[in-house]
C-alpha positions as CSV (number, residue, x, y, z in Angstrom):
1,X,0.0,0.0,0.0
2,X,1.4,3.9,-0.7
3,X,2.1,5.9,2.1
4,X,-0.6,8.3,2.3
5,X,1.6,10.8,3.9
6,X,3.5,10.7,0.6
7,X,2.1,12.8,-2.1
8,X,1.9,11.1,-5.3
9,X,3.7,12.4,-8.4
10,X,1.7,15.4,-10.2
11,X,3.2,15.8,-13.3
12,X,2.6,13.1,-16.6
13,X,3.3,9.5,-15.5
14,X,4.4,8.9,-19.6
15,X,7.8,8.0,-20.6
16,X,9.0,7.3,-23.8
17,X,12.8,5.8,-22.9
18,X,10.9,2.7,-21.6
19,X,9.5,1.9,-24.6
20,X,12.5,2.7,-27.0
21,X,14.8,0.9,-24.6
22,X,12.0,-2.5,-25.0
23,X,11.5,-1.8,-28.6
24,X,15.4,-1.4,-28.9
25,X,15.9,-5.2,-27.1
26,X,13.3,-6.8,-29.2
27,X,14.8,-6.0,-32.5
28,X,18.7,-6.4,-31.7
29,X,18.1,-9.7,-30.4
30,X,15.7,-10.8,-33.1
31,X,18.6,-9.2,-35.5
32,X,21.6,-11.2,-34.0
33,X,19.7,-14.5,-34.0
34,X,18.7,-13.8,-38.1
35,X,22.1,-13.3,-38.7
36,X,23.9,-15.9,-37.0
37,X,21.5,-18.6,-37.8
38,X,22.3,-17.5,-42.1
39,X,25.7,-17.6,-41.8
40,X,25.8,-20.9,-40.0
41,X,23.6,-22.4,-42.5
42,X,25.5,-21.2,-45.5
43,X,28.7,-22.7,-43.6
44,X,27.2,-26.0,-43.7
45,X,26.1,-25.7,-46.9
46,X,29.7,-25.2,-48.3
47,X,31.5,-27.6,-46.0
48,X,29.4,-30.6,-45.4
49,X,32.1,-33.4,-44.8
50,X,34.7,-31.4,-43.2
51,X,34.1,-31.6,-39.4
52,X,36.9,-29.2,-38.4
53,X,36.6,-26.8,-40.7
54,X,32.6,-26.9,-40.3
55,X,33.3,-26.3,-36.2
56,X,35.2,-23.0,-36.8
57,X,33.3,-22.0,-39.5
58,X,30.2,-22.3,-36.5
59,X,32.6,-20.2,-34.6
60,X,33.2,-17.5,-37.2
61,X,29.1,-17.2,-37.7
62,X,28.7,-16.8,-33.8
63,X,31.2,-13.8,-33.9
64,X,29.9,-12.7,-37.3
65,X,26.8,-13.0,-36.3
66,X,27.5,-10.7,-33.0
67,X,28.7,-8.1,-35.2
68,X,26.5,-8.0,-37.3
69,X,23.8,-7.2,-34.5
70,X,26.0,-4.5,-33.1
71,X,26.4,-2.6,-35.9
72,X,22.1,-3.0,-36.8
73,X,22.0,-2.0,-33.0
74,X,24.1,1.0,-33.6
75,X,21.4,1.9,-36.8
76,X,18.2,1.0,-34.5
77,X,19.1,3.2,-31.8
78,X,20.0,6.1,-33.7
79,X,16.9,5.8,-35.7
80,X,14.9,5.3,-32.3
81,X,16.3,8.4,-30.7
82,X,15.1,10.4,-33.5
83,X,11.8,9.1,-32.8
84,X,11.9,9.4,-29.3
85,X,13.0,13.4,-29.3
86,X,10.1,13.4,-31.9
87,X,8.1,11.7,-29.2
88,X,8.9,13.7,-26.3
89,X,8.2,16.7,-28.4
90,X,4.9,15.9,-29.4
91,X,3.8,15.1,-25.7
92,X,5.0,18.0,-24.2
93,X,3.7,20.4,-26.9
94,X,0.2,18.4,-26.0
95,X,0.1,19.1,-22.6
96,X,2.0,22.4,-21.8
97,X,0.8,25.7,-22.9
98,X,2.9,27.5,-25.2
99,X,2.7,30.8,-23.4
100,X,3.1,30.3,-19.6
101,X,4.7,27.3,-19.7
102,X,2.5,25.5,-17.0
103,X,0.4,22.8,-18.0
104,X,-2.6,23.1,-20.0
105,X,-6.4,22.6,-19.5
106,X,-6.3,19.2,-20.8
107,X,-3.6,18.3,-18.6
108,X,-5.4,19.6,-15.9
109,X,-8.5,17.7,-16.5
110,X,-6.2,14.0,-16.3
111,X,-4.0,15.0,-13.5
112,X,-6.6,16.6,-11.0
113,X,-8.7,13.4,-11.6
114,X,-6.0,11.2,-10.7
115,X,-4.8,13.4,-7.9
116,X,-8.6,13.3,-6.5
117,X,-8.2,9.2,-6.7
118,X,-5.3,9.0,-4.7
119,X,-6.1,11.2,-2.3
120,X,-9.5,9.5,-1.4
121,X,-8.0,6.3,-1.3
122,X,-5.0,6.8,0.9
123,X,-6.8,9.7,3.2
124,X,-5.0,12.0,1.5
125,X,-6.0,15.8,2.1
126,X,-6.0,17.8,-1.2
127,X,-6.3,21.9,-2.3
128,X,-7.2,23.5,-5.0
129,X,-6.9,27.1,-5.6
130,X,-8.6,28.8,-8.6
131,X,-6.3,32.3,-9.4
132,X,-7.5,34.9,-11.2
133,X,-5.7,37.8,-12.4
134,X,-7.6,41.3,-11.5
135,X,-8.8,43.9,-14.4
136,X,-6.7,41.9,-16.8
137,X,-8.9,43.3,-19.9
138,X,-8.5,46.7,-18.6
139,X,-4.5,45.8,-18.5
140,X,-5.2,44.5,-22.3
141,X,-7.1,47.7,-23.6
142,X,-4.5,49.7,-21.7
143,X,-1.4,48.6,-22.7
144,X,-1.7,46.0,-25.6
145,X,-1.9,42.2,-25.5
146,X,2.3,42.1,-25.3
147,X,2.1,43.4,-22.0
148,X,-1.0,41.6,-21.5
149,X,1.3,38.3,-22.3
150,X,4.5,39.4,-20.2
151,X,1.8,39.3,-17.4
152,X,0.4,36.0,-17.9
153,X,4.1,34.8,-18.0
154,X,5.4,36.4,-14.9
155,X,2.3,35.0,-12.7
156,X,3.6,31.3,-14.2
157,X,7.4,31.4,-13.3
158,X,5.9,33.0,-9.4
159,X,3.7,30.2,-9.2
160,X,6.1,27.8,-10.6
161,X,8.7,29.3,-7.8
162,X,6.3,29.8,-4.6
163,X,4.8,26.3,-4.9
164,X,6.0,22.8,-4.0
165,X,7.5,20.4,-6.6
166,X,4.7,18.1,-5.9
167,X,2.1,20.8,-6.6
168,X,0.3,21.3,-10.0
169,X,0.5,24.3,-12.2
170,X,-2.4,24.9,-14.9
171,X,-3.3,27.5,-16.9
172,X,-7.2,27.2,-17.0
173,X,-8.3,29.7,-19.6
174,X,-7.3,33.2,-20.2
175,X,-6.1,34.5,-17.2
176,X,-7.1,32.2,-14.4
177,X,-4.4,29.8,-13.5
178,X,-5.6,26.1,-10.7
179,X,-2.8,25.3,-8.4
180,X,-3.6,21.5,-7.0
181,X,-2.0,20.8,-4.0
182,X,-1.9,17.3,-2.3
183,X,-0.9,16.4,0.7
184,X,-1.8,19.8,2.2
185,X,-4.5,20.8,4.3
186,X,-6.6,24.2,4.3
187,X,-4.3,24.9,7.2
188,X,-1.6,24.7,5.1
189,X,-2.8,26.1,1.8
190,X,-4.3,29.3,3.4
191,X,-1.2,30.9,4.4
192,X,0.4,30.0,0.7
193,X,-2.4,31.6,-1.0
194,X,-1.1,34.7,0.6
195,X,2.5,34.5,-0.3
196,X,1.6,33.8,-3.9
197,X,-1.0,36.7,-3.8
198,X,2.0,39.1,-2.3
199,X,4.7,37.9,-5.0
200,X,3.0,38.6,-8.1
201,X,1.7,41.7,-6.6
202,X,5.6,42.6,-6.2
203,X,6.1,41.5,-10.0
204,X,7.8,44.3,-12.3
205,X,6.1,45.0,-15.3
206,X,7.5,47.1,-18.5
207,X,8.3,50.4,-18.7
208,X,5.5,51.4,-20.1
209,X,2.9,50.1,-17.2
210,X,5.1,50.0,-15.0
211,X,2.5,52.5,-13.1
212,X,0.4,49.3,-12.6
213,X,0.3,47.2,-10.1
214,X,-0.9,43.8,-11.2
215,X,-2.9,42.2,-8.1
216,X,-4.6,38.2,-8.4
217,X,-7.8,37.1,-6.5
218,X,-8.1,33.1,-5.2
219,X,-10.7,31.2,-4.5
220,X,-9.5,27.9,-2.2
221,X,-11.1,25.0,-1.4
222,X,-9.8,21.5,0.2
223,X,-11.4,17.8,-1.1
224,X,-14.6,16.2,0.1
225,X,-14.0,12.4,0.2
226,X,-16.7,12.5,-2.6
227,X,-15.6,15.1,-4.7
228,X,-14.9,14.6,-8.8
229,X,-12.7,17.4,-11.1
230,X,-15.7,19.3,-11.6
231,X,-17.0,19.5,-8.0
232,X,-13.9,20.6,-6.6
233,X,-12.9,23.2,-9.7
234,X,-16.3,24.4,-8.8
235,X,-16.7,25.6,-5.1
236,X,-12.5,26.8,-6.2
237,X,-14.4,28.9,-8.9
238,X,-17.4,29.9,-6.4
239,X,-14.5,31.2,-3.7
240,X,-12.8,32.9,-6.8
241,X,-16.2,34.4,-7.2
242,X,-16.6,35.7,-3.8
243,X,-12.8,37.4,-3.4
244,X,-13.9,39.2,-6.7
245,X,-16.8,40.7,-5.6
246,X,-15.8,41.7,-1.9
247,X,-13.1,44.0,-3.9
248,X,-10.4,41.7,-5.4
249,X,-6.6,40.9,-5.0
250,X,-7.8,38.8,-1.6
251,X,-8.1,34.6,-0.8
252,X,-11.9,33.6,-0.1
253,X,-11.9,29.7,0.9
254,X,-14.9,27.0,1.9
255,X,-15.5,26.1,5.3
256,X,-18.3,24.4,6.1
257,X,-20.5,25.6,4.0
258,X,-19.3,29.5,4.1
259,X,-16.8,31.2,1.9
260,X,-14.7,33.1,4.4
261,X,-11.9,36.0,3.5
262,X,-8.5,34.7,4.5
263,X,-7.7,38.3,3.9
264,X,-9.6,41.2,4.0
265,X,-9.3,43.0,0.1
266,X,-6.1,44.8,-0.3
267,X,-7.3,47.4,-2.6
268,X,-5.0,49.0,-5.3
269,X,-6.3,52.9,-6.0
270,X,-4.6,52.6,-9.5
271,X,-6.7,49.9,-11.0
272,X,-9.7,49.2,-8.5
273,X,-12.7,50.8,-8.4
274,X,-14.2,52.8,-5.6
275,X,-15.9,51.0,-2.5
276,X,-19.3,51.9,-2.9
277,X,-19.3,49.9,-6.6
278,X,-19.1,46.6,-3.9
279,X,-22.6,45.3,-2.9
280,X,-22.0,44.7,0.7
281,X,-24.9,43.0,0.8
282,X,-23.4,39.8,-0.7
283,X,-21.1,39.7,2.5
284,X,-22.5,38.9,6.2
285,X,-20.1,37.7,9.2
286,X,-19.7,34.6,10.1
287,X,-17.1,34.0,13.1
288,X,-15.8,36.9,13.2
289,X,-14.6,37.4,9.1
290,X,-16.1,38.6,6.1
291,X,-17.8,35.5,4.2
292,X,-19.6,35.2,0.9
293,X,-23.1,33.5,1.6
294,X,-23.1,30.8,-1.5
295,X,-25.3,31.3,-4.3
């Protein structure tokens, strides 16, 4: 049985070197055998009554026939490299998006629900966090979509560094990014939401926005032992939802049944809009912190 204290690997299980190193086997061996076993039979053919002779000439097609599958070795692997670069290629162009870096939807979609199995089998506790970059349109129309991309980058590579290497990094769709973290509890995850809210709101954009401060709202949520992909992505989405409309660039999580503010909304003057635009009447208190009823 795994340890369940262990957190299982995140990233794709497939490996290609496996199967060229099989495939590579098979065919040496089946192309030493073919070649021994024809020159032995034309030796016999040519020297039928001469015993000595026809027991070195057996010798000469063993070595012969060794050589020969070294050298059809030498061809196989070099023509299986080239298929396995080719290989490795084609995988990671299907499952990494082009732009960020970080995985893709898809990849999302097979991990999380493999993640979500392991987890519920071994006892496992498991966070998801649903990141959302704030006013990014706004950033778009302002500045152009290059700056627009440079943004989408620099939230990857903070992700990438402020997470753990058993963590999951996904670009979900425009400019909401999942971070799926097993092995960690809502105890755990909450404080981490706020380190990676703080570092990409410390992250340098060009010269010419570099009078914007680029802030990121979360929505966090830890696995029920029944929970599928599209459970859990949505009460991540519903928390996303709620740090949104109590002002942005703040973490709302679940807890029993409440979204609660990890963080009361750090508001940025440059790109947020004033406080009376927020209906405080989609907030109430609930032990002591602001928290989103659900809808």
């Amino acid at each position: 049985m795994p340890d369940p204290t262990t957190p299982p690997p995140t990233q794709t299980q497939f490996d290609p070197r496996q199967s060229v190193r099989s495939d590579l086997a098979k065919r040496s061996a089946f192309l030493g055998v073919i070649a021994w076993l024809s020159v032995c039979l034309i030796a016999t053919a040519m020297f039928p009554n001469a015993a000595a002779s026809l027991n070195r000439l057996w010798m000469t097609s063993g070595v012969l026939g060794l050589v020969s599958a070294v050298a059809l070795m030498q061809v196989v692997a070099r023509d299986q490299q080239r298929n396995f670069e080719l290989l490795c290629r084609l995988h990671r162009d299907s499952s990494t998006d082009a732009l960020t870096g970080v995985a893709n939807r898809r990849e999302l979609d097979r991990c999380l629900s493999e993640l979500l199995h392991y987890c519920q089998q071994n006892a496992t506790p498991l966070c998801v966090m649903m990141i959302d970059i704030d006013y990014f349109k706004r950033l778009n129309d302002t500045y152009g979509h290059g700056v627009g991309d440079d943004v989408l980058r620099h939230t990857g590579v903070t992700l990438s560094k402020f997470v753990r290497s058993t963590d999951f990094i996904s670009r979900y769709g425009g400019e909401e990014f999942v971070v799926v973290s097993p092995g960690v509890d809502l105890n755990t995850a909450r404080p981490l939401s706020e380190r990676i809210r703080l570092a990409v709101q410390q992250q340098r954009l060009p010269a010419k926005a570099a009078d914007t401060e680029v802030t990121i709202s979360i929505g966090l949520t830890a696995m029920k032992p029944d929970d599928v992909p599209d459970s859990i992505l949505s009460r991540a989405d519903t928390a996303l939802y709620s740090a949104k409309n109590a002002g942005r660039n703040c973490t709302f999580c679940y807890v029993d049944g409440f979204y609660l503010a990890v963080t009361q909304p750090h508001r940025n003057a440059a790109c947020t809009p004033p406080l009376s635009s927020v209906n405080s009447t989609d907030l109430l208190t609930h032990g002591g912190i602001a928290a989103a009823a659900p809808g």
